[in-house]
PDB file of N, CA, C and O in Angstrom:
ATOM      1  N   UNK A   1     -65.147  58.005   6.659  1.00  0.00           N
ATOM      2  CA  UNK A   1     -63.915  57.301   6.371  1.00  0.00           C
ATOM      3  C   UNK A   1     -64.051  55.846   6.756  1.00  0.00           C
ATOM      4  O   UNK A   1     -64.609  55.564   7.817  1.00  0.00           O
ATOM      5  N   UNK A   2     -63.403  54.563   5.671  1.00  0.00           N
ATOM      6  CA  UNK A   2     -63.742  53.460   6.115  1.00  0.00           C
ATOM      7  C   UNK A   2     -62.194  53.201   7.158  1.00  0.00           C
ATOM      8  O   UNK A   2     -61.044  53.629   7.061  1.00  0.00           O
ATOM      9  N   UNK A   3     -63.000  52.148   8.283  1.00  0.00           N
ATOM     10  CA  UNK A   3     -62.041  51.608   9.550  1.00  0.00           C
ATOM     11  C   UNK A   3     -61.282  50.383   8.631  1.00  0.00           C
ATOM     12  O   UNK A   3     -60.105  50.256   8.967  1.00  0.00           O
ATOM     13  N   UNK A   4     -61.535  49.837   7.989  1.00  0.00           N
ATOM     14  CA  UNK A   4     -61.269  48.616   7.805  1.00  0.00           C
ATOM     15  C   UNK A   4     -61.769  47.745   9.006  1.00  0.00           C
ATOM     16  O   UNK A   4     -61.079  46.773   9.314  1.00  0.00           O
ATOM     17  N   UNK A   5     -62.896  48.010   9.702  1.00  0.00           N
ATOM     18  CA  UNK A   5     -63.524  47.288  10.711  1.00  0.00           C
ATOM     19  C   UNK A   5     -63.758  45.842  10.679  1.00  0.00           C
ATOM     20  O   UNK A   5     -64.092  45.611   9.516  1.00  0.00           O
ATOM     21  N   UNK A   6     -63.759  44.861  11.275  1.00  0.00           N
ATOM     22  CA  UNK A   6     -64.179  43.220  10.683  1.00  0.00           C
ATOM     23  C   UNK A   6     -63.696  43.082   9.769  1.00  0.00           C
ATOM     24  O   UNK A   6     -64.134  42.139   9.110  1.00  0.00           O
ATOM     25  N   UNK A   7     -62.822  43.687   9.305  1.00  0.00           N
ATOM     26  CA  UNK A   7     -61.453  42.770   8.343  1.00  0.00           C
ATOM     27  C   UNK A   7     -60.214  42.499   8.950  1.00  0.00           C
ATOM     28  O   UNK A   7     -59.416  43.323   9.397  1.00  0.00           O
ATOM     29  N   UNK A   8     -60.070  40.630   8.915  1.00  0.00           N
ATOM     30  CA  UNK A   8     -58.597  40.290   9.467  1.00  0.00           C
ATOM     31  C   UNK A   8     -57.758  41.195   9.179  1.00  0.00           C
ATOM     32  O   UNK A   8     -57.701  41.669   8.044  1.00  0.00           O
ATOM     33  N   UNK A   9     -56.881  41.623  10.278  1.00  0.00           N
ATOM     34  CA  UNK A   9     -55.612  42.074   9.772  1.00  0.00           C
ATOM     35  C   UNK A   9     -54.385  41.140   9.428  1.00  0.00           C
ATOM     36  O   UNK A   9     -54.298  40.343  10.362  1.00  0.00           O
ATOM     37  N   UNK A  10     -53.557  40.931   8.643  1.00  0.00           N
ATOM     38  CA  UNK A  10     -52.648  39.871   8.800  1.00  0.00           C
ATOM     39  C   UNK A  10     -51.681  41.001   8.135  1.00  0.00           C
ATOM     40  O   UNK A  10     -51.828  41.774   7.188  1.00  0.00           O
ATOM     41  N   UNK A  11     -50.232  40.652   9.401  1.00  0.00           N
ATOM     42  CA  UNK A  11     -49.083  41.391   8.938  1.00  0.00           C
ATOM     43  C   UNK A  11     -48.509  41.477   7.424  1.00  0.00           C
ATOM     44  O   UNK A  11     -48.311  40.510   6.688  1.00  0.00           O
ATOM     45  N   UNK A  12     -48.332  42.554   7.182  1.00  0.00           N
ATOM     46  CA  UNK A  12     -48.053  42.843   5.555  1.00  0.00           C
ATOM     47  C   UNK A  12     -48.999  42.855   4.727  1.00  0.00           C
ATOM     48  O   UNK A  12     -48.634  43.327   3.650  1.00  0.00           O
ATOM     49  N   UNK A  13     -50.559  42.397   4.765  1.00  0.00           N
ATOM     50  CA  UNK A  13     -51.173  42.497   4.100  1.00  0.00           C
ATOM     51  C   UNK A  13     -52.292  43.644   3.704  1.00  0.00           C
ATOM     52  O   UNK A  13     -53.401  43.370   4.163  1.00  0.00           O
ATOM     53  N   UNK A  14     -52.254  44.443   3.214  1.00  0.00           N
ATOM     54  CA  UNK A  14     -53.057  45.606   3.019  1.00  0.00           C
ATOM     55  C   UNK A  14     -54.423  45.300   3.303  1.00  0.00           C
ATOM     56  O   UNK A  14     -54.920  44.346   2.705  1.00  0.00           O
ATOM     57  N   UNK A  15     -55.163  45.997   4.178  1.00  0.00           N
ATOM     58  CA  UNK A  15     -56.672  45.771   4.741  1.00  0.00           C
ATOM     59  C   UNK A  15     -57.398  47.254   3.632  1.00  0.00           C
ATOM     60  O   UNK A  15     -58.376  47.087   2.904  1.00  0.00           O
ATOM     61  N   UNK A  16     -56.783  48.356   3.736  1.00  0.00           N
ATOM     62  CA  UNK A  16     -57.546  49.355   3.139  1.00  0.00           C
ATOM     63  C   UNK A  16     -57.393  49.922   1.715  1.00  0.00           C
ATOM     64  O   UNK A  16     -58.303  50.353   1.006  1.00  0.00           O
ATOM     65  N   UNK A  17     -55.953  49.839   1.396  1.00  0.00           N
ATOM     66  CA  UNK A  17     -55.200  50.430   0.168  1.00  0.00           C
ATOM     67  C   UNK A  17     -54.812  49.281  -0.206  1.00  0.00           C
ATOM     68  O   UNK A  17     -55.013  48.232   0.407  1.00  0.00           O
ATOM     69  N   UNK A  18     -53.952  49.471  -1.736  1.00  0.00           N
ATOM     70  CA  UNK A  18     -53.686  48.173  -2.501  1.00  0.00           C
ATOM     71  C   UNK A  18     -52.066  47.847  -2.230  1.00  0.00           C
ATOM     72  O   UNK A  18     -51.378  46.941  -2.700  1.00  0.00           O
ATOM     73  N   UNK A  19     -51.713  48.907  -1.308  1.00  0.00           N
ATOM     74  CA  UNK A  19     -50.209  48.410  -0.946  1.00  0.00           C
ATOM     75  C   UNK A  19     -49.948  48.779   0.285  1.00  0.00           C
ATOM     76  O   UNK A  19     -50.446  49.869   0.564  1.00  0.00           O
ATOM     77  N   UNK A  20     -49.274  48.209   1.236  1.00  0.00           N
ATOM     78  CA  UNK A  20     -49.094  48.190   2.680  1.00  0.00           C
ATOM     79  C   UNK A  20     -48.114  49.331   2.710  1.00  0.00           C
ATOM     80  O   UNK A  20     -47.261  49.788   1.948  1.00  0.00           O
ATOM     81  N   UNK A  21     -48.839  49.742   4.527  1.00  0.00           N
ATOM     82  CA  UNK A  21     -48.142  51.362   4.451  1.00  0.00           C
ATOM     83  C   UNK A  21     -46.526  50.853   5.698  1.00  0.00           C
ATOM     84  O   UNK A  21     -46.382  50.041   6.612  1.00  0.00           O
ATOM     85  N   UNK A  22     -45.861  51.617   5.193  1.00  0.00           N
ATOM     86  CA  UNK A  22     -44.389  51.652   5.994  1.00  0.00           C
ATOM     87  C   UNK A  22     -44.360  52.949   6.712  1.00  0.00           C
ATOM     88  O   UNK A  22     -44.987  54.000   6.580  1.00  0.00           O
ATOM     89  N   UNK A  23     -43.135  52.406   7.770  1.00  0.00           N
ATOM     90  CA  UNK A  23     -42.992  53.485   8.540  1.00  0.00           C
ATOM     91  C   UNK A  23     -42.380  54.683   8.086  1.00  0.00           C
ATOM     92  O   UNK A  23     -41.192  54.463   7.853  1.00  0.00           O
ATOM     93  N   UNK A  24     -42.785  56.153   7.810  1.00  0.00           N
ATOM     94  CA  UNK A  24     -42.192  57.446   7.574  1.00  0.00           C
ATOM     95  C   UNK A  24     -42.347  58.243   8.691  1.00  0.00           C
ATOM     96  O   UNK A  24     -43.083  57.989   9.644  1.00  0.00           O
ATOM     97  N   UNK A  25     -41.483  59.426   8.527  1.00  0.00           N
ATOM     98  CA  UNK A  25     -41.056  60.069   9.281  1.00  0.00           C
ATOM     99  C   UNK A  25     -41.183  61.530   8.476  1.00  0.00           C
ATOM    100  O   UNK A  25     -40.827  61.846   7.341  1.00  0.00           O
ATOM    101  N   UNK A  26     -42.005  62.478   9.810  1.00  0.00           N
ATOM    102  CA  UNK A  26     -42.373  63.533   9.146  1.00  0.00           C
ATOM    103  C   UNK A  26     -42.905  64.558  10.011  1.00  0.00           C
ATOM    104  O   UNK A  26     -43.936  64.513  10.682  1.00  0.00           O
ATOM    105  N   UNK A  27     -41.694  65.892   9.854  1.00  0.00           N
ATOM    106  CA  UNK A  27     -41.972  66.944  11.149  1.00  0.00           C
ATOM    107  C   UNK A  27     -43.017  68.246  10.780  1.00  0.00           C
ATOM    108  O   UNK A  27     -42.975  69.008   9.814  1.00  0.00           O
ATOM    109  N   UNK A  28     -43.817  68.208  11.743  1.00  0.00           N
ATOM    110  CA  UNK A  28     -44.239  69.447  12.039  1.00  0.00           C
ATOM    111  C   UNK A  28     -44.543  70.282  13.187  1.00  0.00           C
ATOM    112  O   UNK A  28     -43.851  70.124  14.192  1.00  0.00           O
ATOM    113  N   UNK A  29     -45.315  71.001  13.191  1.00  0.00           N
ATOM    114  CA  UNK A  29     -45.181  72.198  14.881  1.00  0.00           C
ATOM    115  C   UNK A  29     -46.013  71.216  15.414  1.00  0.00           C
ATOM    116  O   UNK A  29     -46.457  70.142  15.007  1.00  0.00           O
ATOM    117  N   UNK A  30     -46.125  72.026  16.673  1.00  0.00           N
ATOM    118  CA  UNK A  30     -47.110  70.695  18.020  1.00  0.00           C
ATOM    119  C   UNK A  30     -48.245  72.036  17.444  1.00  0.00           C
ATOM    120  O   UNK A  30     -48.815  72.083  18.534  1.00  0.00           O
ATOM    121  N   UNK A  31     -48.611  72.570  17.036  1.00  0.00           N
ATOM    122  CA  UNK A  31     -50.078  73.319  16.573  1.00  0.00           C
ATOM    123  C   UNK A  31     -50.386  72.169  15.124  1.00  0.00           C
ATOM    124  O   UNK A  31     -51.328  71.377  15.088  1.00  0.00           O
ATOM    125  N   UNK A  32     -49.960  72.239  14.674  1.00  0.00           N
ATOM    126  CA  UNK A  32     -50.374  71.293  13.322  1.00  0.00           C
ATOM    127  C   UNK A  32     -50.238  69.779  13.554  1.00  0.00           C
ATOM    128  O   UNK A  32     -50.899  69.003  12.864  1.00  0.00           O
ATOM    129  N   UNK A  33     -49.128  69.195  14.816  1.00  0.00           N
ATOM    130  CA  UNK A  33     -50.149  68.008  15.065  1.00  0.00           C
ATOM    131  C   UNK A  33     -50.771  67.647  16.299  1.00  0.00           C
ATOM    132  O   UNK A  33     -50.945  66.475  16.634  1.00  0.00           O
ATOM    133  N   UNK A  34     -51.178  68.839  17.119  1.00  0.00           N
ATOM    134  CA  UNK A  34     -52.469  68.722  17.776  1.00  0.00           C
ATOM    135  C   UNK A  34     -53.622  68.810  16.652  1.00  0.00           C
ATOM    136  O   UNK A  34     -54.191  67.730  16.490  1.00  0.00           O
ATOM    137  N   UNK A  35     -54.067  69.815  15.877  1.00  0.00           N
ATOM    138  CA  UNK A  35     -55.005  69.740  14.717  1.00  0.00           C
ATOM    139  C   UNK A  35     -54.896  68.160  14.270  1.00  0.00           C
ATOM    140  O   UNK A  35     -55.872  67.455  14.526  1.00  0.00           O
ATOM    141  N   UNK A  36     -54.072  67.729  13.794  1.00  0.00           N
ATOM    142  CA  UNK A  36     -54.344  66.656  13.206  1.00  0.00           C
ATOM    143  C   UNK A  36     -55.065  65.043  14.283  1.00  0.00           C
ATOM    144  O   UNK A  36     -55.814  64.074  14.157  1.00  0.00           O
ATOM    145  N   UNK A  37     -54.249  65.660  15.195  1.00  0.00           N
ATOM    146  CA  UNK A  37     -55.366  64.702  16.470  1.00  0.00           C
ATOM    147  C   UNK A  37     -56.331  64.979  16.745  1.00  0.00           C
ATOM    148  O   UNK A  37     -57.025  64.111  17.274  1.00  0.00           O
ATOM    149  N   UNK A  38     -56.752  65.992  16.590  1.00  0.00           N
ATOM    150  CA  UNK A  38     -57.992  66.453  17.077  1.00  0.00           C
ATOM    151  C   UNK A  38     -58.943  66.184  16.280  1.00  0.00           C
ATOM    152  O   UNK A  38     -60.076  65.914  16.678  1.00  0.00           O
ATOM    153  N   UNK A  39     -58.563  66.228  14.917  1.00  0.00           N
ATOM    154  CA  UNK A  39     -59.590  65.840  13.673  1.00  0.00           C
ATOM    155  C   UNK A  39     -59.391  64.448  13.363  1.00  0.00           C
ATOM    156  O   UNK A  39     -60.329  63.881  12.803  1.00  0.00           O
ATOM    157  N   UNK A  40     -58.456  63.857  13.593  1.00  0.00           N
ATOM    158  CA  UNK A  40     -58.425  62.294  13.640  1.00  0.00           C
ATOM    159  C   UNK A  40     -59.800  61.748  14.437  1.00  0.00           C
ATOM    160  O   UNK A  40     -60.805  61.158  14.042  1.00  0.00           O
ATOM    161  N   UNK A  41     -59.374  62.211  15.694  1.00  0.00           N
ATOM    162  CA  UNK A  41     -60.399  61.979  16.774  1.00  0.00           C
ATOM    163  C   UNK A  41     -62.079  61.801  16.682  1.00  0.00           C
ATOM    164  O   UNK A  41     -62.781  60.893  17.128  1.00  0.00           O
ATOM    165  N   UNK A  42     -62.418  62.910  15.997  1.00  0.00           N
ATOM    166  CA  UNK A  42     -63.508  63.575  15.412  1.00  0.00           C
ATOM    167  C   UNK A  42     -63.715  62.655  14.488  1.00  0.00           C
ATOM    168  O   UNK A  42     -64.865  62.235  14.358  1.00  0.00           O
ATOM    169  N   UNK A  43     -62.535  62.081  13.548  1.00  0.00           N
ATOM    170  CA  UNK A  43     -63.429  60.823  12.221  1.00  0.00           C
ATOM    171  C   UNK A  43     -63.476  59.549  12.801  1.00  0.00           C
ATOM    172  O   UNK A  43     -64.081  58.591  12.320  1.00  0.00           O
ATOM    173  N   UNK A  44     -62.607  59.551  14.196  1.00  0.00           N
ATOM    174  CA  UNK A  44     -62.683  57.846  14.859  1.00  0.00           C
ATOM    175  C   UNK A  44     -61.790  57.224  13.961  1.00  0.00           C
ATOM    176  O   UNK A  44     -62.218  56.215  13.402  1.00  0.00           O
ATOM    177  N   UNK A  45     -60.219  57.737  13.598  1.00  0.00           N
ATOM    178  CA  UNK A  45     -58.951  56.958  12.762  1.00  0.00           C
ATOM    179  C   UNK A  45     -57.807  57.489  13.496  1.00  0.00           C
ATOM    180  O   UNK A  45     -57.983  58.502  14.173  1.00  0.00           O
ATOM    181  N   UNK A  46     -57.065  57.132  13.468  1.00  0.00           N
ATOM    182  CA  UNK A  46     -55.647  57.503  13.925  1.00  0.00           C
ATOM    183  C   UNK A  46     -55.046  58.775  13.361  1.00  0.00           C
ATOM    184  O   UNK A  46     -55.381  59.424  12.369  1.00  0.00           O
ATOM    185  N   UNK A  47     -54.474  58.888  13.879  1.00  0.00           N
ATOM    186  CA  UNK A  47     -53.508  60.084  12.965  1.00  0.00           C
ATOM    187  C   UNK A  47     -52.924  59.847  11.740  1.00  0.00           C
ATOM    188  O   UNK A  47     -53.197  60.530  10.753  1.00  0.00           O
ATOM    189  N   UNK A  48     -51.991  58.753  11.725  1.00  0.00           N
ATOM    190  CA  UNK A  48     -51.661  58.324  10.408  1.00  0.00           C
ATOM    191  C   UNK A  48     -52.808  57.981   8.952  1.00  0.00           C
ATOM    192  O   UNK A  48     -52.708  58.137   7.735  1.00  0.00           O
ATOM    193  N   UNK A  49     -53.992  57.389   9.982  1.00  0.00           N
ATOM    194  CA  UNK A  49     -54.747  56.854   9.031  1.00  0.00           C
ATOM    195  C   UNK A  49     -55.390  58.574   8.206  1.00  0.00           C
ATOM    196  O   UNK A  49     -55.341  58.740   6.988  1.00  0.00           O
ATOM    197  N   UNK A  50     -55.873  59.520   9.067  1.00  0.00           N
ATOM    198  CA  UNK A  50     -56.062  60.819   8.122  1.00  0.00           C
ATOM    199  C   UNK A  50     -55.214  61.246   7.758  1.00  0.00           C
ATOM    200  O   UNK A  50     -55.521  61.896   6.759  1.00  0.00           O
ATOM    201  N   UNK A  51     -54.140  61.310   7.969  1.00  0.00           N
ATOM    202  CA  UNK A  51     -52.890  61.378   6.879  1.00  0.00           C
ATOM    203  C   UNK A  51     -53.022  61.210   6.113  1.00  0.00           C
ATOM    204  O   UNK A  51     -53.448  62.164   5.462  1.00  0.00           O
ATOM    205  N   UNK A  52     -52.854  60.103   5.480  1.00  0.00           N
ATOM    206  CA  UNK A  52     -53.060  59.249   4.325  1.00  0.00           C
ATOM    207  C   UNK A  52     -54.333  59.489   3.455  1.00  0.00           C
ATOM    208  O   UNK A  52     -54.348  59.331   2.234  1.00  0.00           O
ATOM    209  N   UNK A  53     -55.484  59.917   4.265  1.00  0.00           N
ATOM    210  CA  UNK A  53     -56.893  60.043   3.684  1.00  0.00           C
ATOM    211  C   UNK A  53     -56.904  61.198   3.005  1.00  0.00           C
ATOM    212  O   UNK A  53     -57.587  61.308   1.986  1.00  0.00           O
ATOM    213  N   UNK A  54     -56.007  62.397   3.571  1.00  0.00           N
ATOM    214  CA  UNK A  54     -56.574  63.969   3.749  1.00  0.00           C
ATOM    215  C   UNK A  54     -55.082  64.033   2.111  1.00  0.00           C
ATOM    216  O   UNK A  54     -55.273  64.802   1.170  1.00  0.00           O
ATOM    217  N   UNK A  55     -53.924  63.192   2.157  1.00  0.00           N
ATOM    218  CA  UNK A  55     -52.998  63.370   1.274  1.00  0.00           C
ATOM    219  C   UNK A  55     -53.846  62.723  -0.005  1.00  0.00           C
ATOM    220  O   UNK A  55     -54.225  63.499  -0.882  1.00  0.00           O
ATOM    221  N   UNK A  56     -54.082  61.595  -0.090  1.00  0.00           N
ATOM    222  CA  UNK A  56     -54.734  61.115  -1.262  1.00  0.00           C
ATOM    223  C   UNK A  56     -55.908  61.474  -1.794  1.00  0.00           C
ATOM    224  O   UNK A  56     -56.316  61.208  -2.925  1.00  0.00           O
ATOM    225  N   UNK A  57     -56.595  62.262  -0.709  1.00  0.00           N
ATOM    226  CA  UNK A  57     -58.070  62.933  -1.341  1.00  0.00           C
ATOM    227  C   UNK A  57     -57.586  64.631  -2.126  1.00  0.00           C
ATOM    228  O   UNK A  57     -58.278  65.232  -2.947  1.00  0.00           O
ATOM    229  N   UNK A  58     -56.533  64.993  -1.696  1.00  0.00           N
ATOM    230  CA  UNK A  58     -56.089  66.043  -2.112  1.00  0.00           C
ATOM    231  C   UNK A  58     -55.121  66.322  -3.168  1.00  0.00           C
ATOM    232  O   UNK A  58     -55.077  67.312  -3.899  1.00  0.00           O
ATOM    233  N   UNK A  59     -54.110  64.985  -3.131  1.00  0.00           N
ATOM    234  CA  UNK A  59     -52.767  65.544  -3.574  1.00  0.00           C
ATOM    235  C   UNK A  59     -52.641  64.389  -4.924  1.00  0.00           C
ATOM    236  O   UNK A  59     -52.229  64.700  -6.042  1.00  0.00           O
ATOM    237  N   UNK A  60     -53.052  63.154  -4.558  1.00  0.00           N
ATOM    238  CA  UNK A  60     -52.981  61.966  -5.595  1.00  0.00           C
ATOM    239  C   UNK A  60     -53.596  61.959  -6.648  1.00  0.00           C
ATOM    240  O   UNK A  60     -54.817  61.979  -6.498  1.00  0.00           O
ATOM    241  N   UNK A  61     -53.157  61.933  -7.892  1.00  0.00           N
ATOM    242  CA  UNK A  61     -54.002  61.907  -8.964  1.00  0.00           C
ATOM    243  C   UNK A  61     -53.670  60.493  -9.402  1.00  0.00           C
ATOM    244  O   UNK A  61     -52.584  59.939  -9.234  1.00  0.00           O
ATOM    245  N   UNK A  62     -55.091  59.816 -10.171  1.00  0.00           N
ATOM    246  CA  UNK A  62     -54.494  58.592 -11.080  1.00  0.00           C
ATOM    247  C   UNK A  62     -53.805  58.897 -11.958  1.00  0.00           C
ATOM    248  O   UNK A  62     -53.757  60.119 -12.098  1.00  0.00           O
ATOM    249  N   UNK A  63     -53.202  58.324 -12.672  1.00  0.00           N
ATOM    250  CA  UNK A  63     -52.431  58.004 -13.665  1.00  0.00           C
ATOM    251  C   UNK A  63     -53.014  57.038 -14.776  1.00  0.00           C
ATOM    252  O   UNK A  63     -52.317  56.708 -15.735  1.00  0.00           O
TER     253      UNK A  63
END
């Protein structure tokens, strides 16, 4: 998975995707997001950031 490593960050501006991510809100059990920390951990990204990786590698189709 890429870090966006050695790329400026500048507020609002998208470093990885072509549109900047906002804050959501989104429940699940403390078993499903310990898993998700734990495998975050394991790729060296945040939680949010495999979020986003594990939804768009799975769920996003182009158009």
């Amino acid at each position: 998975m890429s870090t966006g490593k050695g790329k400026k960050r500048v507020k609002n501006i998208p470093v990885l995707y072509n549109e900047s991510k906002k804050k959501r809100g989104v429940m699940l059990t403390d078993t499903a997001w310990h898993s998700v920390q734990e495998l975050a951990v394991k790729n060296n990204v945040s939680a949010s950031e495999y979020l986003e990786t594990m939804i768009r590698k799975y769920c996003v189709t182009e158009a």
